[in-house]
C-alpha positions as CSV (number, residue, x, y, z in Angstrom):
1,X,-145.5,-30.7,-111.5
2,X,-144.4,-27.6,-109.8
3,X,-146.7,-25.5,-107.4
4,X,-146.4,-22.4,-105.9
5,X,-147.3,-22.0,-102.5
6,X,-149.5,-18.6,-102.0
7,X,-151.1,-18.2,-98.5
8,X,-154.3,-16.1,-98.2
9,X,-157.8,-16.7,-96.3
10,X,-159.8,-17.2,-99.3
11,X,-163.0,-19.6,-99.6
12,X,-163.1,-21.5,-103.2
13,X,-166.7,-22.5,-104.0
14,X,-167.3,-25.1,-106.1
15,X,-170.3,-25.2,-108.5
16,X,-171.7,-28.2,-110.1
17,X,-173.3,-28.0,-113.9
18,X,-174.8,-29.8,-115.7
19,X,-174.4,-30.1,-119.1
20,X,-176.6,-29.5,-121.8
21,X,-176.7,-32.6,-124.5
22,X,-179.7,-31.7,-127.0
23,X,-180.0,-33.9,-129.1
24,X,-180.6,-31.0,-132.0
25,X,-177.0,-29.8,-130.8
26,X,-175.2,-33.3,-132.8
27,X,-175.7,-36.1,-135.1
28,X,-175.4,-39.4,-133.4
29,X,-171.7,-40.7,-133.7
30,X,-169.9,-43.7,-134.0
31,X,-166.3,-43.6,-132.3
32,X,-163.5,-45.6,-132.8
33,X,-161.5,-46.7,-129.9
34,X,-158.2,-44.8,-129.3
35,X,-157.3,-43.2,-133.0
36,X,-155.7,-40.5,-133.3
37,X,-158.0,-37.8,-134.1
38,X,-157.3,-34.2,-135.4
39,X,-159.5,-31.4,-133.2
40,X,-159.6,-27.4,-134.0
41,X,-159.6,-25.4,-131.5
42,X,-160.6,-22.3,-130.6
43,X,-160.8,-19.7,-127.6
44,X,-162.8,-16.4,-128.0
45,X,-163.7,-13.6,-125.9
46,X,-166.8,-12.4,-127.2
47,X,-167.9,-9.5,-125.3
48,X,-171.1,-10.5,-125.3
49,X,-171.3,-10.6,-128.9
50,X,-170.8,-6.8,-128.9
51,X,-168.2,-5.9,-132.1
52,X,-165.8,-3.3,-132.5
53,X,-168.3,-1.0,-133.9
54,X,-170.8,-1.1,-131.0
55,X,-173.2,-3.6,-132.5
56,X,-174.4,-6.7,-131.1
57,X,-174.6,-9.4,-133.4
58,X,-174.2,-13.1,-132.1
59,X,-174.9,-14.3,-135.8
60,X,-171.4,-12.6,-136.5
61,X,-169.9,-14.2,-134.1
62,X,-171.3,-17.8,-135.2
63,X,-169.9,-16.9,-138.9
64,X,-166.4,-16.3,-137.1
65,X,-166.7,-20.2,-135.7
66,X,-167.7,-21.8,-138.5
67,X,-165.4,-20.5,-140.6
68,X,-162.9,-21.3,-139.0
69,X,-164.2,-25.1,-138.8
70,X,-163.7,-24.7,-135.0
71,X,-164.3,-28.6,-133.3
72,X,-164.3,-27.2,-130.0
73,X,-164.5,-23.9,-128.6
74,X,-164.0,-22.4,-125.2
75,X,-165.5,-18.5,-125.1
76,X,-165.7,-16.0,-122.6
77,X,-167.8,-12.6,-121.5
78,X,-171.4,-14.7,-122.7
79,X,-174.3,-13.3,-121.4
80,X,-177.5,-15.7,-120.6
81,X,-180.4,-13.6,-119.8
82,X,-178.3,-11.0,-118.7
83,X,-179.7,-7.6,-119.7
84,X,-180.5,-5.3,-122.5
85,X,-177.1,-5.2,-123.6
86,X,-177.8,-8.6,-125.3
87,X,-181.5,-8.4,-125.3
88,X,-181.7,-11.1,-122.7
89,X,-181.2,-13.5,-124.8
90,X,-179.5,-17.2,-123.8
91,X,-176.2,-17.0,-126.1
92,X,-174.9,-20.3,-125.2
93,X,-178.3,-21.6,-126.2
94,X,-178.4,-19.8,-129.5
95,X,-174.4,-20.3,-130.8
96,X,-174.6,-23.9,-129.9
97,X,-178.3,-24.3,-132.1
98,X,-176.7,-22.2,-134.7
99,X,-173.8,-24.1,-135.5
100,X,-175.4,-27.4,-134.3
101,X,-172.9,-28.1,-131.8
102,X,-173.1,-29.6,-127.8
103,X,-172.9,-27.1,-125.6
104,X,-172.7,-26.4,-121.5
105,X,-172.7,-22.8,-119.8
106,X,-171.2,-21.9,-116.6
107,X,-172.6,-18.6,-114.5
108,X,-169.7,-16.7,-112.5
109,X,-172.8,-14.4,-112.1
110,X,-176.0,-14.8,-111.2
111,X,-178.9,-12.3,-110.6
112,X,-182.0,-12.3,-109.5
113,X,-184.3,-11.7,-112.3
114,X,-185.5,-8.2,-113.0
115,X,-189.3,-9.4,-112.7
116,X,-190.2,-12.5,-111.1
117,X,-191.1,-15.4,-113.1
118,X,-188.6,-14.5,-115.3
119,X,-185.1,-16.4,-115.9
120,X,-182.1,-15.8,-113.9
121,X,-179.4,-12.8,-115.0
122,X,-176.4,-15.1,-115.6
123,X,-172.8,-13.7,-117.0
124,X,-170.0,-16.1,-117.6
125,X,-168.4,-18.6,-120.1
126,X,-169.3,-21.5,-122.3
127,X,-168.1,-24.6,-124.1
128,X,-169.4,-25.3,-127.6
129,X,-168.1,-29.1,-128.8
130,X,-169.2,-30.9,-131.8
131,X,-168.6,-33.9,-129.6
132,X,-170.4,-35.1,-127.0
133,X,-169.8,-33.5,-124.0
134,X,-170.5,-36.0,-120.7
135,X,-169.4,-34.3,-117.6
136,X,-169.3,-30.5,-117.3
137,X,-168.6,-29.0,-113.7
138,X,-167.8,-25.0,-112.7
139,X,-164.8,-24.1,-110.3
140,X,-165.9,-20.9,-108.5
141,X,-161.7,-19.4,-108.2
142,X,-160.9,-17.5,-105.2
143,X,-160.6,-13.9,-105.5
144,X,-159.4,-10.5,-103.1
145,X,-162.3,-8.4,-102.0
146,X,-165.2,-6.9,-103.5
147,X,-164.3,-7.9,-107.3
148,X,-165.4,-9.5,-109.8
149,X,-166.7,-13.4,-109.4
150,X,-164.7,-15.6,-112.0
151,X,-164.5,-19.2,-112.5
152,X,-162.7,-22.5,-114.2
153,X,-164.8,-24.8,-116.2
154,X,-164.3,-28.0,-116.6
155,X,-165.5,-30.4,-119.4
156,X,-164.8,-34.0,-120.5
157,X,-165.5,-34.5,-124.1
158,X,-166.0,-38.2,-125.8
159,X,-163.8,-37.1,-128.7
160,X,-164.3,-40.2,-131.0
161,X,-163.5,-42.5,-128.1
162,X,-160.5,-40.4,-126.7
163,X,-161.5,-38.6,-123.4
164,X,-160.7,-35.0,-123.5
165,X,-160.5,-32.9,-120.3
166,X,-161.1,-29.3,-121.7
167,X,-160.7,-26.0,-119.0
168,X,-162.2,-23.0,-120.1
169,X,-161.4,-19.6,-117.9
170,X,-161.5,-16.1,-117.2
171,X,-159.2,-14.2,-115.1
172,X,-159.2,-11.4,-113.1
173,X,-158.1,-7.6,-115.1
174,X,-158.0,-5.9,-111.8
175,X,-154.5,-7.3,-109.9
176,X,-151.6,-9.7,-110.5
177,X,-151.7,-10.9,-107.0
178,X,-155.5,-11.9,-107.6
179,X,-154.7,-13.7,-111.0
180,X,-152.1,-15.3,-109.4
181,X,-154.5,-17.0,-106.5
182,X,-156.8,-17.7,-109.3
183,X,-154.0,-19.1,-111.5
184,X,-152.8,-21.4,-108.5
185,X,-156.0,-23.0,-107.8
186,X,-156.4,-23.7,-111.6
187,X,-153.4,-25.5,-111.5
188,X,-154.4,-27.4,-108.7
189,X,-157.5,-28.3,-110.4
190,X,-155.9,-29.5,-113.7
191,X,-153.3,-31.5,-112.4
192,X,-155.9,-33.6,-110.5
193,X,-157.3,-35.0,-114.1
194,X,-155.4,-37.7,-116.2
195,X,-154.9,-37.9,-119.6
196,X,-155.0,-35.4,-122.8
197,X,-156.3,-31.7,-121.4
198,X,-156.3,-28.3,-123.3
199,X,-156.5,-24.9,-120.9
200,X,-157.7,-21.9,-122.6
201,X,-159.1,-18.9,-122.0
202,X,-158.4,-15.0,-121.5
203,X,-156.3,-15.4,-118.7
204,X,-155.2,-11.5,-118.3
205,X,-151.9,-11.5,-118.6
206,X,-148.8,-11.2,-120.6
207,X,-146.8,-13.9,-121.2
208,X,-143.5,-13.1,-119.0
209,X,-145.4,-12.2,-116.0
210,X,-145.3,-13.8,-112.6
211,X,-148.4,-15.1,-112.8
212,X,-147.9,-16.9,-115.9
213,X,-144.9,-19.0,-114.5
214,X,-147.4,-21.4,-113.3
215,X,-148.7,-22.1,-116.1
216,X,-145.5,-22.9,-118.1
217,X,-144.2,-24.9,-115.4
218,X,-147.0,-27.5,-116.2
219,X,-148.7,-27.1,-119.5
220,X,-147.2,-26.0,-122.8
221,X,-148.0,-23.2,-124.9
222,X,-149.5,-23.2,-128.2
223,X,-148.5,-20.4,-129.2
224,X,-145.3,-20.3,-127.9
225,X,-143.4,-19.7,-130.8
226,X,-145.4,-16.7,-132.1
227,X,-144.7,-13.9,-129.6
228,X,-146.7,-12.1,-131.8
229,X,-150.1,-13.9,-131.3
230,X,-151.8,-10.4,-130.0
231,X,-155.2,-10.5,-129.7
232,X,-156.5,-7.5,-127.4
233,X,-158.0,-5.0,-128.7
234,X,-158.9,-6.4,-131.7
235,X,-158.9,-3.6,-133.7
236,X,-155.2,-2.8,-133.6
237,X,-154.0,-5.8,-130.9
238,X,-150.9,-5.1,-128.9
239,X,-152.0,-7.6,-125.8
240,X,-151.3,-10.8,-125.5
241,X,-153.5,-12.1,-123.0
242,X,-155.7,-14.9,-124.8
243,X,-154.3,-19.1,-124.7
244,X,-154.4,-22.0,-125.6
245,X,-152.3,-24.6,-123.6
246,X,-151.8,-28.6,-123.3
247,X,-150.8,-31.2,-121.6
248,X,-147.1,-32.7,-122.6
249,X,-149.5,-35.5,-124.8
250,X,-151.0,-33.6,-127.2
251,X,-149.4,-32.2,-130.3
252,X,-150.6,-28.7,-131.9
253,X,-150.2,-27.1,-135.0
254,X,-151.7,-24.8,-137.2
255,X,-151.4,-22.1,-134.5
256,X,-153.6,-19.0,-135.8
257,X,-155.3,-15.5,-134.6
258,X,-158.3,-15.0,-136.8
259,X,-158.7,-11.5,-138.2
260,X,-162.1,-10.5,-137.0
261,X,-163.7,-6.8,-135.5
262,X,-166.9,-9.2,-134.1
263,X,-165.6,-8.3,-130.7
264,X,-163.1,-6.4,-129.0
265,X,-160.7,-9.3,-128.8
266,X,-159.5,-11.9,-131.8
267,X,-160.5,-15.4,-131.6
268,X,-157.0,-18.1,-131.6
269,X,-157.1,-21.4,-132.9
270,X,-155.0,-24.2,-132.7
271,X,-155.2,-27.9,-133.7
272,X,-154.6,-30.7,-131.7
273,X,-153.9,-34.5,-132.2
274,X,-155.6,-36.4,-129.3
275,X,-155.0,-40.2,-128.9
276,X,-155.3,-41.4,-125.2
277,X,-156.4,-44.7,-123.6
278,X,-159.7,-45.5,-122.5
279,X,-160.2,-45.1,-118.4
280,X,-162.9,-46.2,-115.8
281,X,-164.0,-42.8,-115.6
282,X,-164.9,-42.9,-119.3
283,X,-166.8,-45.5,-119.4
284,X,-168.6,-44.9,-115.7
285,X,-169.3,-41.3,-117.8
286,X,-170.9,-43.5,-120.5
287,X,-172.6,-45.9,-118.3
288,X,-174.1,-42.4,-116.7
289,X,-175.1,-41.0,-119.8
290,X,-177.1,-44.5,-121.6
291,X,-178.8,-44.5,-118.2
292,X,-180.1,-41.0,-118.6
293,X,-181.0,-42.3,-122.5
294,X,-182.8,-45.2,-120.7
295,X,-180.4,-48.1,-122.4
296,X,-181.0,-50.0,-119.0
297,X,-183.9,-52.0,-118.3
298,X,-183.5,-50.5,-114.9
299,X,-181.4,-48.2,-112.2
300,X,-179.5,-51.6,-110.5
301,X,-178.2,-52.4,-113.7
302,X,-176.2,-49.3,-114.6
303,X,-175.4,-49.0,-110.7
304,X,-174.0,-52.8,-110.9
305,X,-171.6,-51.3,-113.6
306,X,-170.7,-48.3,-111.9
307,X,-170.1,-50.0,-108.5
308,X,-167.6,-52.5,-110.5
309,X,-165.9,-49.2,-112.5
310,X,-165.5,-47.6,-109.0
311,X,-163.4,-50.6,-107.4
312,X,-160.9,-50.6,-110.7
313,X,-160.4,-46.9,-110.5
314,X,-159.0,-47.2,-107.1
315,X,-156.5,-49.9,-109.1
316,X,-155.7,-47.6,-111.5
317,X,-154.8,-44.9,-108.9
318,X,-152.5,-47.6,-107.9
319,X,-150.9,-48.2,-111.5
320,X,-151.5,-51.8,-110.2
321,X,-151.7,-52.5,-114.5
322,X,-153.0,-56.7,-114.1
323,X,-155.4,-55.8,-111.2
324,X,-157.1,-53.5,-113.2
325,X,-156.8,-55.9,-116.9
326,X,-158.1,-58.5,-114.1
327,X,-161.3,-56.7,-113.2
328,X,-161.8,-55.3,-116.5
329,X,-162.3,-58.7,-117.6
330,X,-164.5,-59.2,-114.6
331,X,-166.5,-56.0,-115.9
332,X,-166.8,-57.7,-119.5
333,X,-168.3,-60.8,-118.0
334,X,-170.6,-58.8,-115.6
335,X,-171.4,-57.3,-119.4
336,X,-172.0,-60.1,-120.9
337,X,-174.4,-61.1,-118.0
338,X,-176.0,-57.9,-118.5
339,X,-177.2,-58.8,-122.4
340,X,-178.3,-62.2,-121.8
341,X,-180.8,-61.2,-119.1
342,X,-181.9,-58.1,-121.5
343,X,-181.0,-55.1,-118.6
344,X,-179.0,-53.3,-121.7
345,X,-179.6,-51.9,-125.1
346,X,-177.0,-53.4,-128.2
347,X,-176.3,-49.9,-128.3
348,X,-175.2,-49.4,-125.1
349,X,-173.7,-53.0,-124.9
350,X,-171.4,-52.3,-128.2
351,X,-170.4,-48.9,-127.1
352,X,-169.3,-50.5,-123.5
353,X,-167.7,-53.5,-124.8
354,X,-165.7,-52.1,-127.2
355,X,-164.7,-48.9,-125.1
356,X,-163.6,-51.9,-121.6
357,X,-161.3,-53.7,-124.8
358,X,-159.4,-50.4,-125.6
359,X,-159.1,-50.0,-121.7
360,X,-157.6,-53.3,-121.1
361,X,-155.4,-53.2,-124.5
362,X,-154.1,-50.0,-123.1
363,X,-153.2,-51.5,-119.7
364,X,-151.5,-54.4,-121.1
């Protein structure tokens, strides 16, 4: 991958979500190991779920998602407790109970309440998934001066099995030279993740500008063949400044702009074929999350597993392919071990097992 190479004294905060997994949000799945499964998605700017004609209506904007049978969607301009523009309300919180999907929020800003006691004034973006989402972190992105805070979020999704790194941004309206700081340390980001990712988000820009270059040096386009995919304003778009892009192993089609005046910019969809190995970092995400769901007798049995996943991800890193089948093997036992002493659940066991075999088929 290419980078561009753009000095400027800039601190880049880093801030650490966590995401939210209701259990209302999602049925309980089964997944199958490595298929090939078909995913809508969808990004959306949706101005705070203020429409074209002034109103606010969040229920509008849900219609809008379902409709278009939207998997997983990354939107922009949500407001959580904000202000009387969206009568406080938590709009992650209410899409992702609405369309009874998984959801995690990430605040660019963040107020102190107007009154104390009450929850923090929070403006940013938001992932919706109707798959389990199990790691969800927020890049603050450098920016020039006084403007406004923006940020890269990123989200691994369990997507029937297949991991799926999903980053969700906003970019800066005010300057080129800021979106292109912001666009380089997104880059820099992304390119640090393995496997099947999608980028999307309103990224501010046109398509032949000079910030934009990164982004088709290293990720493809969606919508690449329809120069026309205008989304901004909604009403009469002429702008296109809303993507959806991939990583060289995914496939899209069905590209689409929905039609919609439920905010001042059109929702675009895509859908994508993910199929992708199992990796350590998976399953230590899984091992994390049956802990939390208390599938472990106790903490040194999970930590056991996570100490052994951490050893074969420095193999992978390494591409060293039997070292990693070797300890794999090794975690199977240890596994194995686990059951017969009654430190994990069948649930957890089943999901584990079958999720190490993909891993070490993959390898071979």
């Amino acid at each position: 991958m290419r980078k561009v190479s753009f000095m400027l004294a800039v601190m880049v905060l880093v801030l650490s979500l966590s995401s939210v997994l209701g259990n209302t949000f999602a049925k309980e799945q089964e997944f199958l190991r490595g298929k090939s499964v078909n995913v809508n998605v969808m990004s959306y700017n949706i101005h705070h779920g203020e429409g074209v004609d002034g109103v606010l209506d969040l229920e509008r904007i849900a219609r809008v998602i379902e409709e278009g049978e939207a998997d997983i969607v990354g939107l922009q301009e949500v407001d959580n407790h904000f202000s009387e523009r969206s009568d406080f309300q938590d709009q992650a919180k209410w899409l992702a109970n609405r369309l009874g999907m998984f959801y995690t929020y990430a605040a660019n800003l963040d107020y102190e309440p107007l009154k104390e006691g009450e929850p923090r004034r929070q403006y940013g973006t938001a992932v919706l998934s109707k798959y389990p989402i199990l790691k969800s972190e927020n890049h603050l992105l450098p920016k020039i001066g006084n403007t406004e805070q923006r940020g890269l979020t990123e989200v691994t999704i369990n997507v029937k099995g297949n991991p799926l790194r999903v980053y969700n941004t906003h970019l800066s309206h005010v300057t080129s030279a800021e979106r292109q700081i912001q666009m380089e340390e997104v880059i820099a980001i992304t390119e640090k993740s393995k496997g099947p990712k999608v980028i999307m988000g309103d990224l501010n820009a046109a398509p032949e500008s000079n910030e934009m270059k990164l982004m088709y040096a290293n990720y493809i386009d969606a919508f690449a063949n329809q120069n026309d995919a205008y989304t901004h304003p909604a009403e009469n778009p002429t702008m296109r400044i809303d993507y959806i892009f991939t990583s060289n192993k995914i496939e899209t089609n069905g590209d689409r702009v929905i039609d919609t005046l439920a905010s001042d910019h059109l929702p675009l969809m895509t859908t994508i074929v993910v199929t992708e190995d199992v990796d350590s970092a998976m399953i230590q995400a899984l091992v994390e999350r049956f802990e939390k769901e208390g599938e472990f007798k106790n903490a040194q049995a999970a930590r056991a597993l996570n100490t052994h996943l951490t050893a074969v991800a420095q193999y992978e890193k390494k591409e060293a392919g039997d070292k990693v089948v070797k300890h794999m093997k090794g975690f199977k036992v240890l596994l194995d071990a686990q059951k017969k002493s009654k430190l994990i659940s069948d649930k957890a066991y089943n999901e584990l097992m079958a999720s190490t075999d993909a891993m070490i088929e993959g390898w071979k």
